[in-house]
C-alpha positions in Angstrom: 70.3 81.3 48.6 70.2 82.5 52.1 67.7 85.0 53.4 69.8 88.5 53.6 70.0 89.0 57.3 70.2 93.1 58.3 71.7 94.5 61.2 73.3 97.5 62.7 77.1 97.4 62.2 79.9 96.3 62.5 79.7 93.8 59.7 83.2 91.8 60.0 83.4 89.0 62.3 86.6 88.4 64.4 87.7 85.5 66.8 89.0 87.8 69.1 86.8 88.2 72.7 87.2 91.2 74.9 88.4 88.2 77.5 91.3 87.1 75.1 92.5 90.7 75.0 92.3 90.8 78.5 94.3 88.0 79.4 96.9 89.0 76.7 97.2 92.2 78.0 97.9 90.7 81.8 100.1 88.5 80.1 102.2 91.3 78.8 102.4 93.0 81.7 104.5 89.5 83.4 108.0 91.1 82.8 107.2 94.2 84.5 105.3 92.7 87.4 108.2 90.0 87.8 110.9 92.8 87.9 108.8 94.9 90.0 109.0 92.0 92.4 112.7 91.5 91.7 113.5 94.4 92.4 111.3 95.6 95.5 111.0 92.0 97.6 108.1 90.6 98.6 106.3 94.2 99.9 105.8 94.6 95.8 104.0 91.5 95.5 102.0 91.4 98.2 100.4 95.2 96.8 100.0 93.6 93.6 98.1 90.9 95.0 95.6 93.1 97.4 95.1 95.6 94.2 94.1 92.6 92.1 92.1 90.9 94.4 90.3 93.9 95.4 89.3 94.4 92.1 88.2 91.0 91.3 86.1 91.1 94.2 84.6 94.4 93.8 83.1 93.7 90.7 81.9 90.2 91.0 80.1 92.2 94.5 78.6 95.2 92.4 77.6 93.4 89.4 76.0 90.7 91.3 74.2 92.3 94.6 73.9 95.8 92.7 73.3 95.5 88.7 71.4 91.9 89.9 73.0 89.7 87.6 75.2 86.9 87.4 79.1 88.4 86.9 80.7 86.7 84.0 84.5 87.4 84.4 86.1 88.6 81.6 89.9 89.7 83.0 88.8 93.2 82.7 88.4 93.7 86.2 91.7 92.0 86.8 93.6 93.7 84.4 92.8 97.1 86.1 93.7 96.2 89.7 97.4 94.7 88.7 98.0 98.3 86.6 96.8 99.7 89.4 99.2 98.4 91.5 102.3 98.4 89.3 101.3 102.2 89.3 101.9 102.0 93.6 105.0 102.4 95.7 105.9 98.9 96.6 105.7 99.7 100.1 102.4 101.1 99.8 99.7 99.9 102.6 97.3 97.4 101.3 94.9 99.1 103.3 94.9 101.7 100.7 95.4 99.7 97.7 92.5 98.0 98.2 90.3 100.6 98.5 92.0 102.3 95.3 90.7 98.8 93.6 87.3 99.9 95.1 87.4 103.4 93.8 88.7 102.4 90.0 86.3 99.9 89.6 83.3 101.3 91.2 83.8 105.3 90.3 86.3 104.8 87.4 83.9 101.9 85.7 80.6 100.5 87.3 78.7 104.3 87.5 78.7 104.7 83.6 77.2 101.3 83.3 80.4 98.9 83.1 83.2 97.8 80.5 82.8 99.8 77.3 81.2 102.4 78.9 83.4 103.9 81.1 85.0 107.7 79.7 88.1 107.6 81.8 91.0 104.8 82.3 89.4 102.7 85.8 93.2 102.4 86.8 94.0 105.8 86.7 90.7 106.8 88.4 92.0 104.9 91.5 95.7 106.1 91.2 94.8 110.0 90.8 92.5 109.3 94.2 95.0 108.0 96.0 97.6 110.5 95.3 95.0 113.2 95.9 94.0 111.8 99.1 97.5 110.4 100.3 99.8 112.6 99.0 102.8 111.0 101.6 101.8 107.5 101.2 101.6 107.8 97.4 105.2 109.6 97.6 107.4 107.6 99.2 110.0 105.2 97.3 112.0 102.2 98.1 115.5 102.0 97.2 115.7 98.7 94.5 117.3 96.0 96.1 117.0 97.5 99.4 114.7 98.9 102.3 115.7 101.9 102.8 113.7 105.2 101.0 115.2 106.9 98.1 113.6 109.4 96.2 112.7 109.0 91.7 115.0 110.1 89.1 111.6 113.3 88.3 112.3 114.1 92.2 115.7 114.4 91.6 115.3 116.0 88.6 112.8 118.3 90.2 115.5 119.0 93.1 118.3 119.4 90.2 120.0 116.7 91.7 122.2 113.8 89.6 120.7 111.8 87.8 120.8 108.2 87.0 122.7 107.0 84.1 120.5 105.8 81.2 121.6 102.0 81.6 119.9 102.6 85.3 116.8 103.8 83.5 116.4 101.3 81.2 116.8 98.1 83.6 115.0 99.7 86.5 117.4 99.6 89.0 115.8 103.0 90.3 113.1 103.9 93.0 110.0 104.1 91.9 106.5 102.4 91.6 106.7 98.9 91.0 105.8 98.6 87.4 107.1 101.7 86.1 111.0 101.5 86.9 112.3 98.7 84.3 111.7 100.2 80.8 113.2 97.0 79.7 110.5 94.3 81.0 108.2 97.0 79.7 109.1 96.7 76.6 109.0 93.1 76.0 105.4 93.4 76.6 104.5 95.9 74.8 106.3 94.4 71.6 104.5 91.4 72.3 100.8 93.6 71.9 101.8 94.6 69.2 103.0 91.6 67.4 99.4 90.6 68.1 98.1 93.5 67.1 96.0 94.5 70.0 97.5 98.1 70.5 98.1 100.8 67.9 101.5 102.2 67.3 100.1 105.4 66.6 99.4 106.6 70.2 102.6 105.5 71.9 104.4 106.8 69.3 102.3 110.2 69.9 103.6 110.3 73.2 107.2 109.3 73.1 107.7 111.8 70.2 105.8 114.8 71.5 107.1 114.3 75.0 110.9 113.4 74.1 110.8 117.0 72.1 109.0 118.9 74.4 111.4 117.5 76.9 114.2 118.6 75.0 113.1 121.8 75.2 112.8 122.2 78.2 116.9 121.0 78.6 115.9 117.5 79.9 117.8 114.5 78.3 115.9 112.2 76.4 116.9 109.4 78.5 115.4 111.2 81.5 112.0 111.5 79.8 111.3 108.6 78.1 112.5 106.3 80.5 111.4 107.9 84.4 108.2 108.2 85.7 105.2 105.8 84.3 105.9 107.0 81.0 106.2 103.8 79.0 103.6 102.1 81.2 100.7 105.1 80.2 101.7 105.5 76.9 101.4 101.6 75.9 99.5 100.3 78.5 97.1 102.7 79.8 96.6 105.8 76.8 95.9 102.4 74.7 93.3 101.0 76.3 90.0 100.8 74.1 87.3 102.3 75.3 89.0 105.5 76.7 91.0 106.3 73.5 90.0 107.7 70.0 89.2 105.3 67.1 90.2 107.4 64.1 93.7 107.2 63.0 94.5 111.0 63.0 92.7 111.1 66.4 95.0 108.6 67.7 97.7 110.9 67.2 96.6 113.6 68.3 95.7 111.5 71.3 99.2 110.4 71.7 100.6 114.1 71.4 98.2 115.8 74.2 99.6 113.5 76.6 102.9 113.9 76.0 102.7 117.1 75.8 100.6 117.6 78.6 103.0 114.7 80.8 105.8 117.2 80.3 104.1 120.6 80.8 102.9 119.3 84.6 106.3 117.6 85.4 108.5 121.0 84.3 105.9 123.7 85.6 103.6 121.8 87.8 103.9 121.2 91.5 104.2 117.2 91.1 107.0 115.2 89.4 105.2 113.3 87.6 102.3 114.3 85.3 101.2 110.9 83.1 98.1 110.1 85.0 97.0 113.3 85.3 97.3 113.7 81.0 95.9 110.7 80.2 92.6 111.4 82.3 92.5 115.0 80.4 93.0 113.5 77.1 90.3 110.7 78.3 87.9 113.5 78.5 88.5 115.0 75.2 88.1 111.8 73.1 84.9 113.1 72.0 86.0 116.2 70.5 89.3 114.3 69.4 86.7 112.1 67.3 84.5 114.5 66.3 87.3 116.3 64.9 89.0 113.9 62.6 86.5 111.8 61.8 87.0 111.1 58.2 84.4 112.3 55.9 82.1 109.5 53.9 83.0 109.5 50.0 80.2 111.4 47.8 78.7 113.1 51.1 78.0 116.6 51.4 78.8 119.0 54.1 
């Protein structure tokens, strides 16, 4: 017999790296960036590029002439700088969504010691300091298929304008930010994470449910919520992401319904359209409690 080797948990091995996840999860997010491109010309692609490569860079820079080691890419830092800039206006300046990449992976990640560590989504760090700092830049909207400005189906909502029909919605031929307008290459994706198994139902579901209701409510159609605004992209993309969401079942959730709730409450009542980012960093912060709350009691212990 072998010697009994003891250790801290967990106990159950897995093939799985954190760089396989990675990769997977930039796979997934193909469609969108491909109809993002399709749909907003070259402009699109060339933000896409300059978030991601600003990224990269950053952290290969920090980890290597700051932390003092060699950087041993993972797709992490990747990963963040392409949802950052599906998250942009395709005519955005790469100026700016450059240093966003800077700010995500250096405020939203690198202070709090790196991947794993960080309490708040990296890619929404950098989105919610851009639109806080350039408010007219991070508001302006490309028609699809066409140069000239437009304004998003939560503006128009916002304006109580017409809206677009729900076949418009769902292919993304709206204005928007690049990743966020075809519901349909979203999708795809998403199905695809979780045939492998890499995101949990639970919190999309959270947020589709709680937000579609709430929505309701509030006398906006379905269609209109689920399918405007960077809905679909937080809640199975972004709300999913490891490190920044609960690990308890009932936490997830809970998880899930803050945000929607939340997403709809600052889009109906607050001063911006669009409220995703903005619930996603508050829920972030209240993982803790979220876990604390609903984590499931061992059998046999006493309280």
């Amino acid at each position: 017999m072998g010697a009994l080797v003891q250790g801290p948990g967990p106990h159950i091995g897995s093939p799985e790296l954190t760089r396989t996840i990675m990769w997977s999860v930039i796979i997934a997010l193909i469609p969108a960036s491909l109809a993002g491109v399709y749909f907003f010309g070259l402009t699109a692609l060339v933000v896409l590029a300059t978030t991601s490569a600003a990224a990269v860079v950053t952290e290969y820079l920090w980890l290597k002439y700051v932390r003092g080691y060699e950087p041993r890419p993972d797709g992490s830092a990747l990963l963040t700088g392409l949802l950052l800039g599906l998250t942009l206006p395709p005519t955005f300046s790469p100026v700016l969504a450059a240093l966003g990449s800077v700010v995500a992976i250096i405020l939203g990640k690198q202070v709090y010691g790196g991947l794993g560590n960080n309490p708040f989504n990296p890619a929404l760090v950098g989105r919610t300091f851009l639109l806080i700092s350039f408010p007219v830049a991070m508001t302006t909207w490309q028609a699809p298929l066409d140069a000239v400005t437009t304004a998003t189906p939560l503006s128009l909502l916002k304006a109580g304008e017409q809206l677009p029909s729900w076949g418009q919605l769902f292919i993304g031929n709206i204005g928007g930010s690049i990743g966020e307008t075809s519901v349909l290459a979203l999708l795809v994706g998403a199905a695809f994470l979780l045939w492998k198994g890499y995101i949990d139902w639970r919190i999309p579901a959270g947020v589709l449910i709680s937000s579609a209701v709430l929505g309701a409510g509030f006398g906006v159609p379905v269609s209109v919520t689920l399918f405007s605004g960077g809905l679909i992209l937080g809640a199975f993309f972004m709300a999913t992401d490891y490190v920044t969401s609960p690990v308890t079942p009932a936490g997830r959730w809970l998880f899930g319904v803050g945000i929607g709730i939340i997403t709809v409450v600052i889009r109906q009542l607050g001063g911006y359209p669009e409220g995703v980012s903005f619930a996603i960093l508050l829920m972030n912060a209240a993982v803790p409690l979220i876990e604390r709350a609903t984590w499931p009691k061992p059998m046999g212990a006493v309280k």
